[in-house]
DOMARKE-732300 format. One record per residue (C-alpha): x, y, z; residue in three letters. Coordinates in Angstrom, 3 decimals. Layout:
REM DOMARKE-732300
@c1:X | c2:Y | c3:Z | type:ALA
...
//
This chain:
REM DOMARKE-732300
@c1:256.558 | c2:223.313 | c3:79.951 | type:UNK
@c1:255.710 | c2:219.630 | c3:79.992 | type:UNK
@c1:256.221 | c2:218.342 | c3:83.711 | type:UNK
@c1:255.753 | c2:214.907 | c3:84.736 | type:UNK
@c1:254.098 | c2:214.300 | c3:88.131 | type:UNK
@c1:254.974 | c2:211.216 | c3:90.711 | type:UNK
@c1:251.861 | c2:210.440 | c3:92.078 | type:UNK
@c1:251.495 | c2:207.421 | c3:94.882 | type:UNK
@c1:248.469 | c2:206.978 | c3:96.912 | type:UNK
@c1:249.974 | c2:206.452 | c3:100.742 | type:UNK
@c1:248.056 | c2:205.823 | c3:104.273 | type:UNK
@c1:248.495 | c2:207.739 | c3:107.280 | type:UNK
@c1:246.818 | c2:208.282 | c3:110.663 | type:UNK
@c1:247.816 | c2:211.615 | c3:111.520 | type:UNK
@c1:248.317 | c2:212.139 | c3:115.242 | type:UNK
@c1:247.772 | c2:216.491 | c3:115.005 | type:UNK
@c1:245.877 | c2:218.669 | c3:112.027 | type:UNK
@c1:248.286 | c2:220.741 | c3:109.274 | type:UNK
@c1:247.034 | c2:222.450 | c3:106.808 | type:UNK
@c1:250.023 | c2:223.390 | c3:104.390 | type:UNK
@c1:249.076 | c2:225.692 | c3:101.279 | type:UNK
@c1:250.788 | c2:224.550 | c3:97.928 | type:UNK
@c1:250.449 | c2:226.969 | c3:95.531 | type:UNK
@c1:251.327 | c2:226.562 | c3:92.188 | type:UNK
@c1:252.392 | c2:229.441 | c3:88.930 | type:UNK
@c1:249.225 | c2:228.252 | c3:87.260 | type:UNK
@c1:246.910 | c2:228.982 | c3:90.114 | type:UNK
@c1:246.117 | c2:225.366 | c3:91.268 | type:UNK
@c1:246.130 | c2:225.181 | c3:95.019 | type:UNK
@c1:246.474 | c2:222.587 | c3:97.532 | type:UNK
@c1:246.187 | c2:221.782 | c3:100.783 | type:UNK
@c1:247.517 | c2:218.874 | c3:102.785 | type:UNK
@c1:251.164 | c2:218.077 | c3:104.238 | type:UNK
@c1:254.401 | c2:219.643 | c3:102.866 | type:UNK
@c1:256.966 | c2:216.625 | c3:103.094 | type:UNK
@c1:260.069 | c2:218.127 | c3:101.702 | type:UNK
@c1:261.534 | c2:220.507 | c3:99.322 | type:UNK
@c1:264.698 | c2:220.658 | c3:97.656 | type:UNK
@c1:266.015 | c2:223.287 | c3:94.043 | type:UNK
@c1:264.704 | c2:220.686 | c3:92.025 | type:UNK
@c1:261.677 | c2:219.350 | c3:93.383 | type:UNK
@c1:258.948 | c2:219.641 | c3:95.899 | type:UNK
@c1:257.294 | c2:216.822 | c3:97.424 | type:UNK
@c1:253.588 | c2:217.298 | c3:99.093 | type:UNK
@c1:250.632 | c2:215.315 | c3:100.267 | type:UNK
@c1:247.127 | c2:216.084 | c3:99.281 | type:UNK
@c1:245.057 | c2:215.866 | c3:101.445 | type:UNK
@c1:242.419 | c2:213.034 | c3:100.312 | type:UNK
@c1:238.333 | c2:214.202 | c3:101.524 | type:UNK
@c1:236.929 | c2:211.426 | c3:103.042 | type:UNK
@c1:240.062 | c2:208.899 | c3:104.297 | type:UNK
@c1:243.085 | c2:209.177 | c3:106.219 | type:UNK
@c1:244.694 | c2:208.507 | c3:102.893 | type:UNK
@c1:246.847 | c2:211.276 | c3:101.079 | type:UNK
@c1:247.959 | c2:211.574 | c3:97.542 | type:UNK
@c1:251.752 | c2:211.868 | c3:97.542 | type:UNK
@c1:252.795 | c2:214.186 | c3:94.520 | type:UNK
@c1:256.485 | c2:215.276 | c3:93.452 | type:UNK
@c1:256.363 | c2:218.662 | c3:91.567 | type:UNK
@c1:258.963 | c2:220.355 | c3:89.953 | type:UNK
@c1:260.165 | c2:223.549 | c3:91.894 | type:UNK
@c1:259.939 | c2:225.753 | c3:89.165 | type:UNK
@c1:256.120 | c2:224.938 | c3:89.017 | type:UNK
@c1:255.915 | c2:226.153 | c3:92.814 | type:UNK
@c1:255.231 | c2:229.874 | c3:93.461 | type:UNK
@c1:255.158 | c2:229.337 | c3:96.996 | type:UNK
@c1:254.246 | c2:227.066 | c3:100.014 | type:UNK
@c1:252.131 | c2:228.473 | c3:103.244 | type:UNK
@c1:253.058 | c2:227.261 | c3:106.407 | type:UNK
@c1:250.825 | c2:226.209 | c3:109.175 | type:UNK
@c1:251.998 | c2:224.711 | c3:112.670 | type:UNK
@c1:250.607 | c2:221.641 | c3:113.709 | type:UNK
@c1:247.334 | c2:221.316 | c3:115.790 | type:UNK
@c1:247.063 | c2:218.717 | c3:118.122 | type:UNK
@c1:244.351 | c2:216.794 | c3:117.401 | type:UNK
@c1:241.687 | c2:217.477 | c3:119.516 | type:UNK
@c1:241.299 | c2:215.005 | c3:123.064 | type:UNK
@c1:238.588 | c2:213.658 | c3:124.395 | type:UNK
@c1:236.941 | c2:215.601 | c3:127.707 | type:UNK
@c1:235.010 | c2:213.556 | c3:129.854 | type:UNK
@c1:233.123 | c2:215.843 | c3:132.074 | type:UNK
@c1:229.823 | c2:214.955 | c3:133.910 | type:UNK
@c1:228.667 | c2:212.211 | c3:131.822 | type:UNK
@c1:229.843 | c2:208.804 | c3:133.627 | type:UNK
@c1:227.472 | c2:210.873 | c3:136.537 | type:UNK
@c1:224.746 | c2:211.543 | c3:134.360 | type:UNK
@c1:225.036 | c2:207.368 | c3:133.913 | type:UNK
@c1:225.399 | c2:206.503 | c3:137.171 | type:UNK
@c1:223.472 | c2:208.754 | c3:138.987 | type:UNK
@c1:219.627 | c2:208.292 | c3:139.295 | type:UNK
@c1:217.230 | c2:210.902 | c3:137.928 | type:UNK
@c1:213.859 | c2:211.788 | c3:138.632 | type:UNK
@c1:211.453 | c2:211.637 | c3:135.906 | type:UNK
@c1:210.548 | c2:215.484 | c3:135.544 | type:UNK
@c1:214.477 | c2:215.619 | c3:135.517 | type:UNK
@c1:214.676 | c2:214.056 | c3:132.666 | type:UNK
@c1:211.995 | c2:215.643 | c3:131.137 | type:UNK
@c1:213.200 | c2:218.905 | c3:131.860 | type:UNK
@c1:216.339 | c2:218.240 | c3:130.370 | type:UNK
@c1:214.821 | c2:216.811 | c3:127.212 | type:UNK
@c1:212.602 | c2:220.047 | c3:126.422 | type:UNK
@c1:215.912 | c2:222.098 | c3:127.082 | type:UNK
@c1:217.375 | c2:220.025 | c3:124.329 | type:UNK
@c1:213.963 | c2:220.285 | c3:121.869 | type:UNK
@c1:214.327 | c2:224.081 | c3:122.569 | type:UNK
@c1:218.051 | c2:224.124 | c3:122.475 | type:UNK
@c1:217.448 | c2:222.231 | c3:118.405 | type:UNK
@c1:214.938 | c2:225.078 | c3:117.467 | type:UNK
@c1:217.962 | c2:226.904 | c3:118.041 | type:UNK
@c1:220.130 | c2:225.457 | c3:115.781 | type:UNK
@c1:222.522 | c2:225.052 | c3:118.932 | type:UNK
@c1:223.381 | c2:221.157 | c3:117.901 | type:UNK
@c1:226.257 | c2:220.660 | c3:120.167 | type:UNK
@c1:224.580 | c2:221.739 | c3:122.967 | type:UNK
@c1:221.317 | c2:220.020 | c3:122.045 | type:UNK
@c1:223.357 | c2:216.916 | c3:121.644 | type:UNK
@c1:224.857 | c2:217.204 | c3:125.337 | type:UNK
@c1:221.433 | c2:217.481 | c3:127.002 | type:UNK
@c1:219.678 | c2:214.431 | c3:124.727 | type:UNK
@c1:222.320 | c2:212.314 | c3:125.168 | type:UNK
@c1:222.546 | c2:213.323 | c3:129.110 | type:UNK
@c1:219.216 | c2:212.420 | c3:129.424 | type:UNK
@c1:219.165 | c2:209.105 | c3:127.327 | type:UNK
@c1:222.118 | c2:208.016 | c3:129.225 | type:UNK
@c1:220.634 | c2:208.728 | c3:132.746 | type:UNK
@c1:217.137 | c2:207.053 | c3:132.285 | type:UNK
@c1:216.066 | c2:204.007 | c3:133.217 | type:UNK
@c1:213.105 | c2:201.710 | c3:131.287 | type:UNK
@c1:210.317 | c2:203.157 | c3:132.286 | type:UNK
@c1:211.463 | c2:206.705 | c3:132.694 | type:UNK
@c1:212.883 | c2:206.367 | c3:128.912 | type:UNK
@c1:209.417 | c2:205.263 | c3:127.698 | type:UNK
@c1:208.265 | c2:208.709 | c3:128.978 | type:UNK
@c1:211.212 | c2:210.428 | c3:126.809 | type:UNK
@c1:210.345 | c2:209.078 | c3:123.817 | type:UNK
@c1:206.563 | c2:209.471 | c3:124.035 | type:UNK
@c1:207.436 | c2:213.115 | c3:124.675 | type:UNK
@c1:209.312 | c2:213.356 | c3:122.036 | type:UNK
@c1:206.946 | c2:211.693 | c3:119.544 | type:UNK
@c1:203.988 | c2:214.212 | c3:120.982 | type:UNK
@c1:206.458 | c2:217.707 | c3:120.872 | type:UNK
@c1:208.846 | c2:216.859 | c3:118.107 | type:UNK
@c1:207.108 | c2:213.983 | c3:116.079 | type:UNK
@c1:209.656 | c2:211.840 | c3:116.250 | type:UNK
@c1:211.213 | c2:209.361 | c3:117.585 | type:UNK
@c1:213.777 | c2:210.020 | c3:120.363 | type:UNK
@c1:216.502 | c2:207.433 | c3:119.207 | type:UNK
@c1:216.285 | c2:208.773 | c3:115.240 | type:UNK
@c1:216.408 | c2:212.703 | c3:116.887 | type:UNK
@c1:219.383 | c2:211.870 | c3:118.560 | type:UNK
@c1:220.905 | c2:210.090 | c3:115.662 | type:UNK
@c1:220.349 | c2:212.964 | c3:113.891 | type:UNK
@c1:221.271 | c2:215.695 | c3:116.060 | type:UNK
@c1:224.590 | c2:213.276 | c3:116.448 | type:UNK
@c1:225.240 | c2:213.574 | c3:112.113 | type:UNK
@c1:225.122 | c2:217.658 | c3:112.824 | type:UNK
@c1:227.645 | c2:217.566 | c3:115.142 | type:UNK
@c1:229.628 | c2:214.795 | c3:113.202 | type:UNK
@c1:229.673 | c2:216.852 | c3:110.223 | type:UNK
@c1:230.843 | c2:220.528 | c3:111.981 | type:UNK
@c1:233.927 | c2:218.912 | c3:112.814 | type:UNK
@c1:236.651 | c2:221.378 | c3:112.482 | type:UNK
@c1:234.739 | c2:223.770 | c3:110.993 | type:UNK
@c1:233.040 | c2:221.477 | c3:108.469 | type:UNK
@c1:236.077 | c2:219.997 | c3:107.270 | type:UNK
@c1:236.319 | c2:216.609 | c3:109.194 | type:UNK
@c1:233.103 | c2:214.413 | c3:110.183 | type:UNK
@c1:234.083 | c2:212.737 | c3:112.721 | type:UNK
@c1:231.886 | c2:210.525 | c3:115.245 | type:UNK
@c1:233.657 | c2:208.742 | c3:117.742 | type:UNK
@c1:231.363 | c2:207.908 | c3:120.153 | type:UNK
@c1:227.285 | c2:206.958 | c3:119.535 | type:UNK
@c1:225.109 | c2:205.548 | c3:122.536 | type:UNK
@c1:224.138 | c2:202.061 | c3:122.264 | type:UNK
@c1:220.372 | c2:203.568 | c3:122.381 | type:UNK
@c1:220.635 | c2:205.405 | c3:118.991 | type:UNK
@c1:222.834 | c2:202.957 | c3:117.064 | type:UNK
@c1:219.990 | c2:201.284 | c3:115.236 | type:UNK
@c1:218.120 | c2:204.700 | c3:113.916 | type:UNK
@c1:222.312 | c2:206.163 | c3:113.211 | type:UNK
@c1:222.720 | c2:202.875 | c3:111.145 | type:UNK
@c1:219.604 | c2:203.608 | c3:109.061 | type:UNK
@c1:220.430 | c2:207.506 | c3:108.671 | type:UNK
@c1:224.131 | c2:206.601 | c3:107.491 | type:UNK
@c1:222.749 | c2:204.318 | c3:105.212 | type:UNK
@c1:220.213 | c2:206.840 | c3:103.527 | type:UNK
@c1:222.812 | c2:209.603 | c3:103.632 | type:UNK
@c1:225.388 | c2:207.387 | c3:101.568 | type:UNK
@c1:222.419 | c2:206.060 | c3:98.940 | type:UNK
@c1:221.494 | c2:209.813 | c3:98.012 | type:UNK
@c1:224.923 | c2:210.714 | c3:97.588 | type:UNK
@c1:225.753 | c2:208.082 | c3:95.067 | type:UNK
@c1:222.671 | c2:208.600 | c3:93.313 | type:UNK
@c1:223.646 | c2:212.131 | c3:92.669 | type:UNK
@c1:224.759 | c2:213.811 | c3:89.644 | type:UNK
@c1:228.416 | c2:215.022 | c3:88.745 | type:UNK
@c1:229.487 | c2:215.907 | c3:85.044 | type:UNK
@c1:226.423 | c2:214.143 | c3:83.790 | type:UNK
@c1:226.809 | c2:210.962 | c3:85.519 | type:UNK
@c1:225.963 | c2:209.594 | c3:89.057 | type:UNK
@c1:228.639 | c2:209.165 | c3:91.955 | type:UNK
@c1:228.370 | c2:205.538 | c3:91.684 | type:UNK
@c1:228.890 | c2:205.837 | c3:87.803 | type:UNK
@c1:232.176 | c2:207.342 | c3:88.288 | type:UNK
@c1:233.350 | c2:204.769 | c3:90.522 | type:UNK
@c1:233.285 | c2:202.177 | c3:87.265 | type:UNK
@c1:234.503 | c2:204.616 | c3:85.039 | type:UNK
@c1:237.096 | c2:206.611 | c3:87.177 | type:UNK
@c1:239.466 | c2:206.130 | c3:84.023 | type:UNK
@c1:236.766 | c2:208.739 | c3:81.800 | type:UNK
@c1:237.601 | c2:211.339 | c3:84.314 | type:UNK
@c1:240.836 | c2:212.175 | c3:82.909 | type:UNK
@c1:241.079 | c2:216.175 | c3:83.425 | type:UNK
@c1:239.230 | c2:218.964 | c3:85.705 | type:UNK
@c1:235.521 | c2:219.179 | c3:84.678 | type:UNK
@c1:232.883 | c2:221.875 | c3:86.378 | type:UNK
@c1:231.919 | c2:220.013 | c3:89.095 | type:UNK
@c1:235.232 | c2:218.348 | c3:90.192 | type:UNK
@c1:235.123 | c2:219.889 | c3:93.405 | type:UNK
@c1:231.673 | c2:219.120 | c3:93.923 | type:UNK
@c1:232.370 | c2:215.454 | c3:92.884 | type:UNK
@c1:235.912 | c2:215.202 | c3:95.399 | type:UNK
@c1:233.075 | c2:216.740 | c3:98.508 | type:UNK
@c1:230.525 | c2:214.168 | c3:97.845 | type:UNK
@c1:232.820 | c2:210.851 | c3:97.458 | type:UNK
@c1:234.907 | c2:212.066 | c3:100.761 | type:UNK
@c1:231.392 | c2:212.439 | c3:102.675 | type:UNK
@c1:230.694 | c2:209.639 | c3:101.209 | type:UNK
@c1:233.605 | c2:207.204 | c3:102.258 | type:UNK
@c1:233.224 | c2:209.070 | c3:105.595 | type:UNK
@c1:229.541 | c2:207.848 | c3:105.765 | type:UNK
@c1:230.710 | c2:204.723 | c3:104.769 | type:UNK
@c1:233.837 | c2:203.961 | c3:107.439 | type:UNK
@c1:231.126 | c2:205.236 | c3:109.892 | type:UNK
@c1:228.364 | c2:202.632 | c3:109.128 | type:UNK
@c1:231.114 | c2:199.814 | c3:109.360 | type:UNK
@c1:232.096 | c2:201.151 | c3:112.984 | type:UNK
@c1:228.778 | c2:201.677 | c3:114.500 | type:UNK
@c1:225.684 | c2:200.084 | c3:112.440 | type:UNK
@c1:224.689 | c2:197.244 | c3:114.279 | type:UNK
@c1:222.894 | c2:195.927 | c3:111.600 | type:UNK
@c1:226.212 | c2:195.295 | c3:109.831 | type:UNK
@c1:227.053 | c2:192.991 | c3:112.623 | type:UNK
@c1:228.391 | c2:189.346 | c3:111.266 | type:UNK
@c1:227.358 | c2:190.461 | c3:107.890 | type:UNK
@c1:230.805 | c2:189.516 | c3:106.361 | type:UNK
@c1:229.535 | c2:189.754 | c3:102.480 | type:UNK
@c1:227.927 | c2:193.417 | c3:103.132 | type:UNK
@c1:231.494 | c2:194.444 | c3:105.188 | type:UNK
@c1:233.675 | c2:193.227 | c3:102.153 | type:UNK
@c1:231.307 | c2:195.385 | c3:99.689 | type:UNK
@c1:231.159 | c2:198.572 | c3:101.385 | type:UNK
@c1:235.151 | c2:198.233 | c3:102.066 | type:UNK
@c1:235.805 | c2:198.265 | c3:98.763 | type:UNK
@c1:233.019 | c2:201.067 | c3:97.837 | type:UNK
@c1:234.535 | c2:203.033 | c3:100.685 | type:UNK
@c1:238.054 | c2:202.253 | c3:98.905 | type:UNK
@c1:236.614 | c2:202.974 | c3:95.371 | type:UNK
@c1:235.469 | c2:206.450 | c3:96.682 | type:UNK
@c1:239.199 | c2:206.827 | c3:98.393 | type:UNK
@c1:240.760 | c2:206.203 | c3:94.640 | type:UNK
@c1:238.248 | c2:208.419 | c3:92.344 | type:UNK
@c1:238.576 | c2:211.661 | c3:95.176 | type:UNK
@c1:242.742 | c2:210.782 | c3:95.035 | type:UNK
@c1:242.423 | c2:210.437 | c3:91.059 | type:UNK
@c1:240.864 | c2:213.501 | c3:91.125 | type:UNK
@c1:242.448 | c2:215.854 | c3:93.608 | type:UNK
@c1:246.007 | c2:214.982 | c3:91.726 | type:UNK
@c1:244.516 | c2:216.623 | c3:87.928 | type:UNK
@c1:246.544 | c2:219.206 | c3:86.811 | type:UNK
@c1:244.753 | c2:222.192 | c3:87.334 | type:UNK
@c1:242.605 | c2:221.040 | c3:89.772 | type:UNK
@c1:242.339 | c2:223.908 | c3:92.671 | type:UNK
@c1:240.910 | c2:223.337 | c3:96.371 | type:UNK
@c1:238.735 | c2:226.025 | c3:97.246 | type:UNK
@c1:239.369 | c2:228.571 | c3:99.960 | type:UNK
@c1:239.906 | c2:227.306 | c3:102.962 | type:UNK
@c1:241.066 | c2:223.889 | c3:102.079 | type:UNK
@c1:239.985 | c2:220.593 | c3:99.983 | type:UNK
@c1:236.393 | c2:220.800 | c3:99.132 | type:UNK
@c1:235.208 | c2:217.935 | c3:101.315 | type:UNK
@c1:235.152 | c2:216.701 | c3:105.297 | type:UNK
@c1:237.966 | c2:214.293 | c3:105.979 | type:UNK
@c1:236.874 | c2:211.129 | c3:108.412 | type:UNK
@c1:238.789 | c2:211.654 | c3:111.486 | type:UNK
@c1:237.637 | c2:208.352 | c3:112.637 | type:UNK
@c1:239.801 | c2:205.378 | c3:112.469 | type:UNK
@c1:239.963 | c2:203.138 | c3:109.310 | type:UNK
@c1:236.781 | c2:200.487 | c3:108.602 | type:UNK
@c1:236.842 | c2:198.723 | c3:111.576 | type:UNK
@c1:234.493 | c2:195.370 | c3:112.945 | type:UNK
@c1:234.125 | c2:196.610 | c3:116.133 | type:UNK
@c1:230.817 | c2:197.593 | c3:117.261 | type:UNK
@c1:230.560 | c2:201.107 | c3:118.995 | type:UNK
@c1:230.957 | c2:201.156 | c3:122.310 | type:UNK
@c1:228.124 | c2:200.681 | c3:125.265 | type:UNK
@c1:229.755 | c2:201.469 | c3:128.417 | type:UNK
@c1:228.191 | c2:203.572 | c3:130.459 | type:UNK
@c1:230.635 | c2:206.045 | c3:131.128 | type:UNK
@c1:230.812 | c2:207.631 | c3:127.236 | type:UNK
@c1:232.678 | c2:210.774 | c3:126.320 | type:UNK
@c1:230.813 | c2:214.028 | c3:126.836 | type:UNK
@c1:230.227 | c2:215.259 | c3:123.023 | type:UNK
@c1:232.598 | c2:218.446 | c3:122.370 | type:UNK
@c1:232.947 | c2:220.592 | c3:119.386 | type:UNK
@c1:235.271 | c2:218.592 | c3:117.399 | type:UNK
@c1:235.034 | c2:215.059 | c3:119.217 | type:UNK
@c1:230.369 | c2:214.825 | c3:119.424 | type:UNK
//
């Protein structure tokens, strides 16, 4: 049977988490938003990795074995706990160090979240001079430097979001922003220098029109541009170093929406099948590209599983 698709590319901001299971008689899956369903037809939107964006497809109901259910998860709130204290409130300087080495030992074992908390604790509560002492502790235990460790203990938590499917990183101290900037920028180099079908990421992006049915790494390729736009919406939120830098902005905008199109072109192949457990890439559960800078108050979210 010859069945003609409607496929539209449409925006949302989702205000909970669904994770509807389309399943179709020749074993391609989905996952994403079921919007209605009638004899004839069924509409659903794919879930695009990467953006807030969805691919809006109409199939016909004799293609559709069945449909899974899911209820709607709120999306997750922010908890502010002890942190605006941990500002506020001042510290002695074996405090701080204390609570540092909890956090170096707390990273050797692999407990990011809670690594995150007591870095970020201690950043947040230190004044000038006691800071100085941080990070010349941290150069002498951990060899590196405290800003960049945070950064990068931040990017672990960012991308465990909802069990690995949504990076998300809402909040970043004003202390870290330079060495996040710099990480997000490396992360999103390497991934469009890497391979897919015998061409580099950023190779697809100017021939998107080439990939024109489900090759062996198409799931592989959908994972690294979502991560990739996700990298991308994240530098133009919190990288100070994109700051006035109106040229740079407009370019990684429309990289960011060039990844959004080539995941969306490729998600909505016939035949192309999420793997278990949803589409094969973290979504960005951050707002769209924004120009405004993170914020620097002093009274910051505490990081929690899904909301670091």
């Amino acid at each position: 049977m010859h069945a003609r698709f409607l496929v539209t590319l449409i925006l949302a901001c989702p205000a909970a988490i669904h994770a509807d299971i389309l399943y179709l008689r020749d074993g391609t899956r989905h996952t994403g938003d079921l919007v209605s369903r009638t004899d004839q037809h069924v509409v659903f939107r794919i879930q695009v990795p990467g953006t807030t964006s969805g691919v809006l497809r109409t199939f016909p109901a004799a293609l559709v074995a069945r449909v899974e259910l899911t209820a709607a998860t709120p999306a997750p709130t922010v908890v502010e706990d002890d942190a605006s204290a941990d500002a506020g409130e001042a510290r002695s300087t074996a405090d701080l160090l204390q609570i540092v080495r909890e956090g170096f030992e707390l990273l050797d074992d692999e407990d990011w979240l809670a690594a995150l908390r007591a870095l970020q604790r201690a950043v947040l509560a230190a004044r000038p001079p006691q800071l100085a002492e941080l990070e010349q502790l941290a150069l002498q235990a951990r060899g590196t430097a405290l800003d960049d460790l945070l950064a990068q203990t931040r990017l672990r938590v960012a991308a465990q979001a909802d069990g690995g499917r949504t990076f998300r990183l809402s909040y970043v101290t004003a202390y870290e922003r330079a060495a996040l900037g710099r990480r997000l920028a490396a992360e999103q180099a390497a991934l469009l220098e890497s391979a897919f079908d015998g061409r580099p990421l950023a190779a697809w992006l100017t021939h998107a029109e080439e990939y024109a049915e489900v090759r062996p790494d198409a799931r592989r390729l959908v994972a690294a541009a979502g991560r990739c736009a996700a990298m991308i919406k994240a530098r133009l939120r919190h990288d100070p170093a994109l700051a006035g830098e109106r040229d740079e902005r407009r370019r990684l905008t429309e990289l960011h929406d060039a990844l959004t199109r080539l995941a969306a072109r490729v998600l909505a192949l016939r035949g192309y099948t999420a793997p278990p457990g949803g589409n094969a890439a973290p979504t960005e559960g951050e707002p769209g590209p924004s120009s405004q800078p993170a914020r620097t108050s002093a009274a910051p979210p505490e990081p929690q599983e899904s909301r670091p």
